[in-house]
Structure formats: structure tokens, C-alpha cells
C-alpha positions as CSV (number, residue, x, y, z in Angstrom):
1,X,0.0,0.0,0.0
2,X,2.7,2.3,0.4
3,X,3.3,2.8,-3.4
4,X,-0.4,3.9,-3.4
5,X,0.3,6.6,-0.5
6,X,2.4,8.5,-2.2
7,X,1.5,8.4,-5.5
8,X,-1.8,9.9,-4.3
9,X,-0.2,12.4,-2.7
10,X,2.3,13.1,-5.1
11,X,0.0,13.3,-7.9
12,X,-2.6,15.5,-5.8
13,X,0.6,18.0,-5.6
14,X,2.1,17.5,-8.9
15,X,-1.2,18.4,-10.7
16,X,-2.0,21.7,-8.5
17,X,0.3,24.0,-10.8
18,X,-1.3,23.0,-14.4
19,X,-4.3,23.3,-12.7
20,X,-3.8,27.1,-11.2
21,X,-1.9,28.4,-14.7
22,X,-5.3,27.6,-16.2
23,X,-7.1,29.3,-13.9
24,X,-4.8,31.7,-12.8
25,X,-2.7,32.5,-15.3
26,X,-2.1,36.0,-15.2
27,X,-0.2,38.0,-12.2
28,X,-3.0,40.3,-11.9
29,X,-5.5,37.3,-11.8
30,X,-3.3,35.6,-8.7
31,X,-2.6,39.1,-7.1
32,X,-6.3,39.4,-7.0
33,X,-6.7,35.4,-5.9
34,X,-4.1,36.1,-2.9
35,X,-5.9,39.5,-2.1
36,X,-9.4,37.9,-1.6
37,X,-7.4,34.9,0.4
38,X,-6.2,36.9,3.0
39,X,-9.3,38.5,4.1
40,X,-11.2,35.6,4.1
41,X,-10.5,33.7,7.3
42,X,-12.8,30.9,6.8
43,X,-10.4,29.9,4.0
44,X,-7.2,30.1,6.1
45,X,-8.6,28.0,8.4
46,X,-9.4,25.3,5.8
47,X,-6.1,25.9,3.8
48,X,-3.9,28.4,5.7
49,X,-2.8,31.5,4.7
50,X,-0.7,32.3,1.4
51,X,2.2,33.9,1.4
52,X,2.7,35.0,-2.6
53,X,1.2,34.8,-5.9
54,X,3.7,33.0,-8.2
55,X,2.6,29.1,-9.0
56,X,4.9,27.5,-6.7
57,X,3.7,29.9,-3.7
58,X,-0.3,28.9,-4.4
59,X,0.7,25.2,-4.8
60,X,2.5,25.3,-1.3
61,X,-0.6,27.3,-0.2
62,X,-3.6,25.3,-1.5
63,X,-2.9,22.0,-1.3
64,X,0.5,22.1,1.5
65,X,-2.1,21.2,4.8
66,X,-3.7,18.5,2.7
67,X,-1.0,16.8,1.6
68,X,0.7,17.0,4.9
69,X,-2.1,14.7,6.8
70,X,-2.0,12.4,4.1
71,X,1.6,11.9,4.6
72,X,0.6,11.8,8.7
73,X,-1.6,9.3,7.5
74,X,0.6,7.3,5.8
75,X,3.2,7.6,8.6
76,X,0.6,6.9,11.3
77,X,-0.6,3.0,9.3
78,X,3.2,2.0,8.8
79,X,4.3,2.4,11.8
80,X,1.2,0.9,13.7
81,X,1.1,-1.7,10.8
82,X,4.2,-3.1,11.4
83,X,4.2,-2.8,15.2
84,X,0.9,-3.3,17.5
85,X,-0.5,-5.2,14.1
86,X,2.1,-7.7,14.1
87,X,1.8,-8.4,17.9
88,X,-1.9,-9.0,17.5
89,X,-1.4,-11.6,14.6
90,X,1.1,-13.1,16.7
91,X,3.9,-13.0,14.4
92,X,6.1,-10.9,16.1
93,X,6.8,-13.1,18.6
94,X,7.9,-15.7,16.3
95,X,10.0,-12.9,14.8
96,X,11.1,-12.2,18.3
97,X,12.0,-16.0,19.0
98,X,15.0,-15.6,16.8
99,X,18.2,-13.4,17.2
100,X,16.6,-10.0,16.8
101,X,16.6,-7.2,19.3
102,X,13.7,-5.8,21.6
103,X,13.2,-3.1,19.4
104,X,13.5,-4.3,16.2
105,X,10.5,-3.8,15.0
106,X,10.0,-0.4,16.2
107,X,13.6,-0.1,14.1
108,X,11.8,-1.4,11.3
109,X,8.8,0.7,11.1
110,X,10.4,3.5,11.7
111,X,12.6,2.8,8.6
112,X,9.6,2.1,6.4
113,X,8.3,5.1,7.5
114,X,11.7,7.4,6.6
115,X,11.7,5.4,3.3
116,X,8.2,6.5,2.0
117,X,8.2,10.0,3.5
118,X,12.1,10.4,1.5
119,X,10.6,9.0,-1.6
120,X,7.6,11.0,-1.1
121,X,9.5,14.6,-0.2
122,X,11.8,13.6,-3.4
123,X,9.3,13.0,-6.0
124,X,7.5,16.0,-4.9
125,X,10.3,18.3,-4.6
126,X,11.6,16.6,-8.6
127,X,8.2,17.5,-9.6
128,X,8.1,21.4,-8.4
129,X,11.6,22.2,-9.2
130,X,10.4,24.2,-11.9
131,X,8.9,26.8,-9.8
132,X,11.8,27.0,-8.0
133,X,14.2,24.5,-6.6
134,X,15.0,25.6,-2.8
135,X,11.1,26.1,-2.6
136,X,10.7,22.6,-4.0
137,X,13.2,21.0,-1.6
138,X,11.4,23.0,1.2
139,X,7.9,21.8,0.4
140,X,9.3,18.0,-0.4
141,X,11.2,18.4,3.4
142,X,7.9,20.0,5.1
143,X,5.9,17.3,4.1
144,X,8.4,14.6,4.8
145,X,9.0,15.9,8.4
146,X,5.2,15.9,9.4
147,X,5.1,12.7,8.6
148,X,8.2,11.9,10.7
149,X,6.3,13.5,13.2
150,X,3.1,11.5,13.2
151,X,5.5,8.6,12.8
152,X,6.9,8.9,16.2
153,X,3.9,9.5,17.6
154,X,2.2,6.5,16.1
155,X,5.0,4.9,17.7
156,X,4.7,6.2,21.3
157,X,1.1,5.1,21.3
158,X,2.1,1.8,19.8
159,X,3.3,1.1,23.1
160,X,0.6,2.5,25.2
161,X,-1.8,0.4,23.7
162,X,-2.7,-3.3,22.8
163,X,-5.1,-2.4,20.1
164,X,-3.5,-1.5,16.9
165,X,-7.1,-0.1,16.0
166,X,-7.0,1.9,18.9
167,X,-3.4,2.6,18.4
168,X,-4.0,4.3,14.7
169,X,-7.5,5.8,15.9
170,X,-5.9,7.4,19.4
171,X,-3.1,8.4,16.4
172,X,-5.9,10.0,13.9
173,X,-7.4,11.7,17.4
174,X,-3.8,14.0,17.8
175,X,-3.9,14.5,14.0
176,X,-7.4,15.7,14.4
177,X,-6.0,17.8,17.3
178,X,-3.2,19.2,15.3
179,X,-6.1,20.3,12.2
180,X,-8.3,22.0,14.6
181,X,-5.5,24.0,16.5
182,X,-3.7,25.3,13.2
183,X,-7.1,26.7,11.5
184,X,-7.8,27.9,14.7
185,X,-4.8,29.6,14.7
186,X,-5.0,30.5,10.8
187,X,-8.3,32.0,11.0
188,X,-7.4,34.3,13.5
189,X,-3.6,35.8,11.5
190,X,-3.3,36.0,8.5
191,X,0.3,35.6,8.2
192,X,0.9,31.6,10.2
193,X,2.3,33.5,13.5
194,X,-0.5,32.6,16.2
195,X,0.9,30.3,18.7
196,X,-2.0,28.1,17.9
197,X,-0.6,27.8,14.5
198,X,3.1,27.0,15.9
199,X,2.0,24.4,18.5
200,X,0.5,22.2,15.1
201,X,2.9,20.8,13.7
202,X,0.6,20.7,10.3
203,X,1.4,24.6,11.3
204,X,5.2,24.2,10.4
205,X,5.2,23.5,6.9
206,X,2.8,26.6,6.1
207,X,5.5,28.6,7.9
208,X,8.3,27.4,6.6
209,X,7.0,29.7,3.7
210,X,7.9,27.5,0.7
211,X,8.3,29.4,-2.9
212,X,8.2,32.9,-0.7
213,X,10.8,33.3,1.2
214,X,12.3,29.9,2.9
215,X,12.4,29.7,6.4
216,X,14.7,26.7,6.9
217,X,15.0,26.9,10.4
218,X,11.6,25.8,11.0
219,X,12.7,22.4,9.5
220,X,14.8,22.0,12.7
221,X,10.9,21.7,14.8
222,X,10.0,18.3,13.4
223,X,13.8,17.2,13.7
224,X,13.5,17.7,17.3
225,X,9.5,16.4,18.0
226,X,10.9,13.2,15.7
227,X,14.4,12.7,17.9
228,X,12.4,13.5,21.4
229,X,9.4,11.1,20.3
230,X,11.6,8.4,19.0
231,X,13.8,8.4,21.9
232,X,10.4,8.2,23.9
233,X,8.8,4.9,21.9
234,X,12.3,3.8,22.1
235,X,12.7,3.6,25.5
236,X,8.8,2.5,26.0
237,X,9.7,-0.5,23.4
238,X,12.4,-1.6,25.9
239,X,9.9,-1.8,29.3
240,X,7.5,-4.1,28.1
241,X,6.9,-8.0,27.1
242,X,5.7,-8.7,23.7
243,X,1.9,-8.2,22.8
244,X,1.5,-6.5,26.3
245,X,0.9,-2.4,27.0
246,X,1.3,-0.1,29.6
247,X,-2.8,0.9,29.3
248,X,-4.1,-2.7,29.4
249,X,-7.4,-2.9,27.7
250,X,-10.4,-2.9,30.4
251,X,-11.8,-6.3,30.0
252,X,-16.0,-6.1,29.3
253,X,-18.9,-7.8,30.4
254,X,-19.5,-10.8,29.0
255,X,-23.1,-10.8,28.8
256,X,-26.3,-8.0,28.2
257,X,-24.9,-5.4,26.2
258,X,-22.5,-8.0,24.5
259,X,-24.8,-10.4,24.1
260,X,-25.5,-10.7,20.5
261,X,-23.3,-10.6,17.4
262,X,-24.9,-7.0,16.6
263,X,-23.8,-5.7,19.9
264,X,-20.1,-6.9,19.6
265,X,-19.7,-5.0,16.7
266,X,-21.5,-2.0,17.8
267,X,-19.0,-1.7,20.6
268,X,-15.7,-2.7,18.2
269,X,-17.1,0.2,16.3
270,X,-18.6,2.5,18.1
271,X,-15.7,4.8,18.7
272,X,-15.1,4.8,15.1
273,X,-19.0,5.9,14.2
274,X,-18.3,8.6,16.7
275,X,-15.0,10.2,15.5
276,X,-16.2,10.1,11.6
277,X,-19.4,11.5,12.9
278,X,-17.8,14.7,14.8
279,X,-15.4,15.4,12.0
280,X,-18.1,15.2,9.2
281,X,-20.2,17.8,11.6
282,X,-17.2,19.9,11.8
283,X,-16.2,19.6,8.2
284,X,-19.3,20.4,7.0
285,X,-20.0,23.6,9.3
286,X,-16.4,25.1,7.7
287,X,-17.5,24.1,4.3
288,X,-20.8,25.3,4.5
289,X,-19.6,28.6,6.0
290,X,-16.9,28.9,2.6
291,X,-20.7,28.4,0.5
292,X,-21.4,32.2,0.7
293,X,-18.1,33.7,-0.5
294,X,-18.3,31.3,-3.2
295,X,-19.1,33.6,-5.9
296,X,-17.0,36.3,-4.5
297,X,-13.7,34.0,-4.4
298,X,-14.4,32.9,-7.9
299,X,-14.9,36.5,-9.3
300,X,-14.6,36.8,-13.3
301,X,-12.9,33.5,-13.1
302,X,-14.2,31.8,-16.1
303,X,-12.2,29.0,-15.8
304,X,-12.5,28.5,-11.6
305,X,-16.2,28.6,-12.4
306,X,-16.3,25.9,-15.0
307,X,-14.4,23.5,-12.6
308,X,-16.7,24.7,-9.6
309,X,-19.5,23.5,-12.3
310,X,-17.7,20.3,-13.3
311,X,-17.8,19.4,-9.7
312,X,-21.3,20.5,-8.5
313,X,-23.3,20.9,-11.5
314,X,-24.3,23.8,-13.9
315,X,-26.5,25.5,-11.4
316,X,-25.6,28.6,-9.4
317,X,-22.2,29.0,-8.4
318,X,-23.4,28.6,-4.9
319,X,-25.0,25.3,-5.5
320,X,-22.3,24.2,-7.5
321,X,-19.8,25.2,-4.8
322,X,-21.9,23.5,-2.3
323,X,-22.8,20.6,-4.6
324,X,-19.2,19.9,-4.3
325,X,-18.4,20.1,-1.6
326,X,-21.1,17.5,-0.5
327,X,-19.6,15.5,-3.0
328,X,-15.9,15.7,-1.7
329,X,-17.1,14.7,1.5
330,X,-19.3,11.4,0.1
331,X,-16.3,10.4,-1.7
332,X,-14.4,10.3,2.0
333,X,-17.0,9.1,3.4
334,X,-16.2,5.7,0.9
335,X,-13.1,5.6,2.8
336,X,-15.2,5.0,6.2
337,X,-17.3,2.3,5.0
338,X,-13.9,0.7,3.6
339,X,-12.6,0.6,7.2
340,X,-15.9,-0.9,8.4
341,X,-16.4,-3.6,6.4
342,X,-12.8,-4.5,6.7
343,X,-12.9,-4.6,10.4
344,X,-14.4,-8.1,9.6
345,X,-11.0,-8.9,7.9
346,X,-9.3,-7.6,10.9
347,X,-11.5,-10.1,13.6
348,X,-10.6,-13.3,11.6
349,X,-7.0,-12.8,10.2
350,X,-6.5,-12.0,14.2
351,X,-8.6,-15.3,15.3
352,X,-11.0,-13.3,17.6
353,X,-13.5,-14.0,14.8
354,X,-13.3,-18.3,15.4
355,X,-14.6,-18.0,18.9
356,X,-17.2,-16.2,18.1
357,X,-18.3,-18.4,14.8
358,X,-17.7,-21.5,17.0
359,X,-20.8,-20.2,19.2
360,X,-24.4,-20.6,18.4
361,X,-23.6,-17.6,16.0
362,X,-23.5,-18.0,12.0
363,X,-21.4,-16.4,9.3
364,X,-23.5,-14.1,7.7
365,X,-25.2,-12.8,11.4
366,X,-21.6,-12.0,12.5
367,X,-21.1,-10.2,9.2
368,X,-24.5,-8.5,9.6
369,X,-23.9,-6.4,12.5
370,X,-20.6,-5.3,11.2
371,X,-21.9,-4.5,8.2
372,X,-25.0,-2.8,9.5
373,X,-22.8,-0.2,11.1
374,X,-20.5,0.1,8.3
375,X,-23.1,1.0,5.6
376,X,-25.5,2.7,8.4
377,X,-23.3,4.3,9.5
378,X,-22.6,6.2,6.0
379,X,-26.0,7.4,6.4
380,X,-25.3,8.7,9.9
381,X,-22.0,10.6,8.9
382,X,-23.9,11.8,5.7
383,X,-26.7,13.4,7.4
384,X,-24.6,14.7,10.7
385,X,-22.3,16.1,7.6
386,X,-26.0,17.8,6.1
387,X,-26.4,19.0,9.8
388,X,-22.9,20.4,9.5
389,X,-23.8,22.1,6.1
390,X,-26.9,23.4,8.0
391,X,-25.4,24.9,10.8
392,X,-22.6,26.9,8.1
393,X,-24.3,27.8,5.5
394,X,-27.6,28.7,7.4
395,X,-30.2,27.4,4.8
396,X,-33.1,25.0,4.7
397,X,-31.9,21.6,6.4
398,X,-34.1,19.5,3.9
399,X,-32.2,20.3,0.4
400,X,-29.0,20.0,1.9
401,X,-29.9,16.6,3.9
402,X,-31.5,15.3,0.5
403,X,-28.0,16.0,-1.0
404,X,-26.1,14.6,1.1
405,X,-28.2,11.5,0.9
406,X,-27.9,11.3,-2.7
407,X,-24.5,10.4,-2.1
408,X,-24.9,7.4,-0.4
409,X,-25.4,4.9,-3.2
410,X,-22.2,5.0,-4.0
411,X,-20.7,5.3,-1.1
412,X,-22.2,1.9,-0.6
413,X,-21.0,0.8,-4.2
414,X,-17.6,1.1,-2.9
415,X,-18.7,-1.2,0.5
416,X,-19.8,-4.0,-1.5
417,X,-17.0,-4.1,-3.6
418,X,-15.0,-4.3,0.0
419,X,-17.8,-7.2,0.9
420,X,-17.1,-8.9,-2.4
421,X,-13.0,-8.8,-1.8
422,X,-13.9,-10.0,1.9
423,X,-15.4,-12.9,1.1
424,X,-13.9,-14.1,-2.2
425,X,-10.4,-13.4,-1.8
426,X,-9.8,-12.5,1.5
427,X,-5.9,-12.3,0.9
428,X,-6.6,-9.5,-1.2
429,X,-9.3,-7.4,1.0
430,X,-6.9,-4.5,1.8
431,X,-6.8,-3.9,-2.1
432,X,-10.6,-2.4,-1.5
433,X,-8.3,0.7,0.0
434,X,-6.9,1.0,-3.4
435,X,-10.5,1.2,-5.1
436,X,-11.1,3.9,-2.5
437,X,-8.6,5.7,-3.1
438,X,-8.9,5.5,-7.2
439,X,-12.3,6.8,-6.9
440,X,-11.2,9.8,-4.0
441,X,-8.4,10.7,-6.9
442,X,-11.1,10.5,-10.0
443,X,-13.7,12.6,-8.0
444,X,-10.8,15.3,-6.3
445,X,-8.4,15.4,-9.0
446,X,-10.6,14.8,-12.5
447,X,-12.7,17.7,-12.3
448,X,-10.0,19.9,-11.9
449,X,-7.8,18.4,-15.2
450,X,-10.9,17.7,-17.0
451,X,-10.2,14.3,-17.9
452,X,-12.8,13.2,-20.3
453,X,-16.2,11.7,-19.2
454,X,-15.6,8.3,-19.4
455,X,-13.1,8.7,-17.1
456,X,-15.2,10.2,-14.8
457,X,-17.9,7.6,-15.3
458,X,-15.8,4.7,-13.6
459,X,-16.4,6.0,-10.3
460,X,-19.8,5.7,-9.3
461,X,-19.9,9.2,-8.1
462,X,-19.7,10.6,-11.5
463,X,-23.7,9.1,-12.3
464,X,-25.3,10.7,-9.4
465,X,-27.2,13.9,-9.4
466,X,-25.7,17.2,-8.6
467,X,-28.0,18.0,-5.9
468,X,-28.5,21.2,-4.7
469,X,-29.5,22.9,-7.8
470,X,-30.2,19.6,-9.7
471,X,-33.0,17.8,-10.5
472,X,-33.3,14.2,-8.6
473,X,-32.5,11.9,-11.1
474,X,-34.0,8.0,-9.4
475,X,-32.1,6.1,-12.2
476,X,-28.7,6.2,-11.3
477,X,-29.5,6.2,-7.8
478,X,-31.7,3.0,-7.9
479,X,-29.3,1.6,-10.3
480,X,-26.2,1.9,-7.7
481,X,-28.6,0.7,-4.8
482,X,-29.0,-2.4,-6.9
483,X,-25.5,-2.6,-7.7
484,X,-24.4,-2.3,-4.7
485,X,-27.2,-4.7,-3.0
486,X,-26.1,-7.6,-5.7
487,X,-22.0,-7.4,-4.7
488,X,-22.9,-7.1,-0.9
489,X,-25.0,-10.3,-1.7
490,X,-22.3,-12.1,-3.5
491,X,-19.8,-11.3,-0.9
492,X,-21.8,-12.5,1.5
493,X,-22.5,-15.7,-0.6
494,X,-18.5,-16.2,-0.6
495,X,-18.2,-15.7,2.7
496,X,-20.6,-18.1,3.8
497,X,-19.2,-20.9,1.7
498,X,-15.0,-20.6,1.9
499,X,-13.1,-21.8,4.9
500,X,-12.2,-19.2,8.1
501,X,-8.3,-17.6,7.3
502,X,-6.0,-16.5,9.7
């Protein structure tokens, strides 16, 4: 998966400039793009502020916080991956039974980790030289040492925990933490300096100024965090047994509440459902706040508006904009129903699943309540996201609720396809992340390059309608309903008949 990682992100970056010399091609057009930025503090605190108007300078600008939690992301799965994952499976201690040290692992991960942030930082900073080479190197570095950062903290929590799941969400949570306190502190400067903005460490790479001015000293922040937090996991690695933690999970009851198969899964998942739920809420109260400035951001910009449209639809530039922004978030939301169905992988490659099967319990009513939560809970996330929208944008709940809604049949496209992976080639479930992730690149980056339609059309987002503004359209919708009703049904068929792995 790491190959996928970066070339996401890579490709997100690399194709920002093409994309703003089309539609900013002019110095007076981005002199006037940077002069509406920096009065509009809704946008810094989704993007951060911008610190000049050449290509280079609005690359680092638009897309630099972005592609900075992806490589936190990244960071964050390696390291737990190849850590508390591999002492749930119970091959790292038949790793450990050999001639390899305490900490070998942690070695290991950490190198993986260094490894795909380098080849990440390299290609992006090869890719941007261009624009500028120290600016480049700057923005390849910036991103590279956030996701040392996240790294090291993956790897501190590693040992805390003895839930890899917890491990990456507890991971997620400071990430989350991190977004929250630099557009708190962006929306309140305009120029990065609030101390809000400096305790994030997605804050550093914004003031390292990139392609305006390089700042190199601020590269020496992550250094340290990254030496201090490795030294930290290092020495935690070295005070416990295998498989063990220093916040031992609580053990539950083992009756009422966890009485049925539903119930299981509702509490494995529960703390998942809640986390997607609050950032959907909060995602879409900024987005729907950025709705009314819209038209004001996009000015006289023919070709900004004809991307805006290609995203959300021909109607007004404020449905459009809002159109797609629902859209952006349904197309995430495809990543959370990913994760839930595959939690199922998770239970039986660990063998938690086999006690339960060996109950009075059968295949498809374990599956059930995981996947009852996992496609459910799309429809929760999409309608606390409408709420969200709502609470922003100050319209009528009901268009914007029926919008988000709209979004769900592929969202649920992309679940069965997970369903169908689970349960006929369970070996190669995880590659329902790479589906994901093809469709989150078609539906982010396609618009903006205008790829032609049939392009567009292999993600199931690209039939539905573009509601606000739009007229429902029931075929598509129906049609991706079915579609995805028939692979949930085959996977389940799968599952039922092949033989437990582990």
C-alpha cells in the first residue's frame, strides 16, 4: 500500500500547478486570488494562509495542509502496521524468538516510515523544481517531516496500547487535534504566526514559507519532535513483554450489552462511528460557511467557475460550490465504509473472529452487524455532515440533507466491492483501500484536469445527481442501490461458503 500513499499524494501535488496556470494565469489574476485569500479567514482555516502569488507559492498554499495529513496518515498505518498489528497476529513473537533485538520492529517501522516520507518529499520536490528548486526542496522536506512526526507518535502510542485499531485511531485523534488548533490559529492571522498555528505541527510546513521566502530553520521543529518522540517509543519499546501495553485494555462484560453478534460489533465500532461523525459535523460547518463567498472567491474567473460547475453541477455558483463540496465529503465518506467492512478482515486474520463463529452464532449474522454499522453508518456521517452544512451555511436543512443522501449509493458501491473482496479473496481485502482511493483521486483530482467523461464515469460518483441545484435523477440512484445490494449479496455468498483464514 505504500506505493499507493504516495503516489496519491504526489500526484494530488504535482497536478495543483497545471491546474492554477489555467485558472490563474495572469499576475494580476493571482494578485487578486491572494488579495481575496487573505481577508477571508474561513479559507485560512481550511487551507492556511498564502504567502505569494507565483505558481509555486499557491501550490504550497492550496494543497500544502492536505498533503501533509495524508503523509501523517501514511506515517501513522506504517508504523502501527508493522508494530501493535504484528503483535496482535502473533507473528512478532515468532519474529522475536530468533536473534533479533527488543526493538526491532519499532527499528523497522520507523525505517519504512523514513523510506516512503524520502521518496515522497523527493518526488514532490523533482516535480516542483520548476517553480523554484529551494522552494521545492522546502515543500518536499515539510511534508516529509510531518510525517516523521506522526510517525513517532504512532510509535509512542504503539506502546501504550494493545489495540492496533486503537493505536491508529488514538493516532488520527492528535492528527485531528493538530487540524483544529492550526485553522484555529489560521483564521485568526493571517500571516501563520498565532501560537495556535506554531503548537501544530501541520502549522510548520505553512511557515516554513515555501516558494516565498524559505524559512529553513523551522525544519529544525520536526527534527527535534521526531528525535524527542523516537527516543520516547524507544525507551517504552524496551519496558514491556511482547503483545503487552502499559494501558491494558479494560476487560467487558460478557453478557447483556455483549450479548448478541450485533452488539459486539457495535461496541468494536462504536468509537469509530463517533470520531467520523464529529469530523463530518465539523467539516461540514467550515465548508458550508466557505458556500457564501463562493461567488466572491471565484470572481470573473471563467475558468474556476467551470471547474466549480464540473464538480457540483451547472446551477448557481453557490449550488455548485456547495454541490461539491457534499460531493468531496461522500467520496471520504467511501473511505469509512472501507474501514468498516474490513474490520471483519481484521477479527478473523487476528482469530478473535473463530470464537465467536464457534458459538451458536453463523457467518452471515456476525457479518450482519458489522456490516449494518458500516453502511448505516454512511448514512449517519452523511446526514450529521448535512447537519454540518446546515449549521454553516444557514439554509433550509431538507435540500441539503436530500444532497447529502444522494450520495450514499455510491458510497455503498464502494462497501460492497469491499464485501465482495472480503469474502472471495480475502488475501486480497486490503486492495478495497486501493478502489477507494482510485475513486477519492477520480472525483478530487478529474474535475480539476478535466479528464474526459468516461473517465469520470468509472467511479460511481460521476452518475449521481448534482444536488443542490439539480433535479433528482432516481435512475442512477436505484441503479447503484441495486449494484451495490447484488456485490454485498455475492460477498456474503462467498463468505458463507470458503473456509475461516487466519
Amino acid at each position: 500500500m505504500i506505493p499507493v500513499w504516495i503516489g496519491v499524494n504526489a500526484l494530488m501535488v504535482l497536478s495543483m500547478p497545471n491546474t492554477l496556470e489555467g485558472l490563474y494565469g495572469t499576475p494580476a489574476a493571482r494578485a487578486d486570488l491572494v488579495a481575496q485569500a487573505e481577508t477571508n479567514s474561513s479559507l485560512r482555516a481550511l487551507v492556511g494562509p498564502v504567502f505569494g502569488d507565483s505558481i509555486g507559492a499557491l501550490t504550497a498554499w492550496r494543497v500544502g495542509v492536505y498533503a501533509a495529513a495524508l503523509a501523517a496518515v501514511m506515517s501513522l498505518t506504517i508504523v502501527v502496521r508493522h508494530t501493535r498489528d504484528e503483535e496482535e497476529s502473533g507473528r512478532q513473537e515468532l519474529v522475536a524468538s530468533g536473534m533479533v533485538g527488543r526493538r526491532a520492529s519499532l527499528t523497522a517501522a520507523l525505517l519504512a516510515a523514513a523510506v516512503a516520507n524520502a521518496v515522497l518529499a523527493l518526488l514532490v520536490a523533482a516535480g516542483l523544481a520548476g517553480h523554484g528548486v529551494p522552494g521545492a526542496v522546502a515543500f518536499g522536506l515539510g511534508l516529509a517531516g510531518v510525517g516523521m512526526v506522526f510517525a513517532t507518535v504512532a510509535a509512542i502510542v504503539a506502546q501504550l496500547t494493545e489495540s492496533a485499531r486503537l493505536a491508529r485511531g488514538l493516532t488520527a485523534a492528535v492528527l485531528g487535534a493538530a487540524f483544529v488548533l492550526r485553522a484555529a490559529g489560521d483564521s485568526a492571522t493571517d500571516d501563520g504566526s498565532s501560537a495556535l498555528t506554531w503548537l501544530s505541527p501541520l502549522g510548520w510546513p505553512e511557515n516554513l514559507r515555501a516558494f516565498a521566502g524559505e524559512r529553513w530553520w523551522v525544519l529544525a521543529l520536526p527534527v527535534a519532535a521526531v528525535l524527542v518522540q523516537g527516543a520516547v517509543a524507544y525507551g517504552l519499546a524496551g519496558r514491556r513483554d511482547v503483545g503487552m501495553s502499559f494501558l491494558p485494555t479494560r476487560p467487558g462484560p460478557a453478557s447483556g450489552r455483549l450479548a448478541t453478534a450485533g452488539a459486539l460489533a457495535w461496541r468494536l465500532q462504536r468509537g469509530g462511528v463517533l470520531g467520523w461523525s464529529i469530523g463530518f459535523f465539523l467539516a461540514g460547518v467550515v465548508y458550508g460557511s466557505l458556500t457564501e463567498g463562493a461567488a466572491d472567491l471565484v470572481g470573473d474567473n471563467a475558468n474556476a467557475r467551470e471547474i466549480i460547475e464540473r464538480m457540483g453541477g451547472q446551477a448557481g455558483i453557490t449550488d455548485a460550490f456547495l454541490s461539491a463540496m457534499i460531493g468531496m465529503l461522500g467520496l471520504v465518506a467511501a473511505l469509512y465504509v472501507v474501514a468498516s467492512v474490513l474490520r471483519l478482515h481484521g477479527e478473523e486474520t487476528s482469530g478473535r473472529a473463530e470464537p465467536v463463529l464457534a458459538g451458536a452464532v453463523g457467518r452471515l449474522r456476525w457479518a450482519a452487524g458489522h456490516l449494518v454499522i458500516a453502511f448505516g453508518g454512511a448514512a449517519l456521517i452523511m446526514l450529521i455532515a448535512g447537519a454540518g452544512f446546515a449549521v454553516g451555511h444557514g439554509r433550509e436543512v431538507g435540500p441539503i440533507l436530500g444532497a447529502c443522501l444522494v450520495q450514499l449509493p455510491a458510497v455503498w458501491v464502494i462497501g460492497g466491492v469491499a464485501v465482495l473482496l472480503l469474502g472471495a479473496l480475502p488475501r486480497a481485502a486490503v486492495a478495497a483501500w486501493a478502489v477507494a482511493g482510485a475513486v477519492l483521486l477520480i472525483g478530487w483530482v478529474g474535475p480539476a484536469l478535466d479528464v474526459p467523461r468516461a473517465v469520470l464515469d468509472v467511479s460511481p460518483f460521476g452518475h449521481l445527481p448534482k444536488m443542490p441545484g439539480a433535479d433528482m435523477r432516481w435512475t442512477p440512484v436505484l441503479v447503484l442501490t441495486g449494484v451495490a445490494g447484488a456485490l454485498v449479496a455475492t460477498g456474503l455468498a462467498a463468505l458463507r461458503r470458503r473456509d475461516v483464514t487466519a
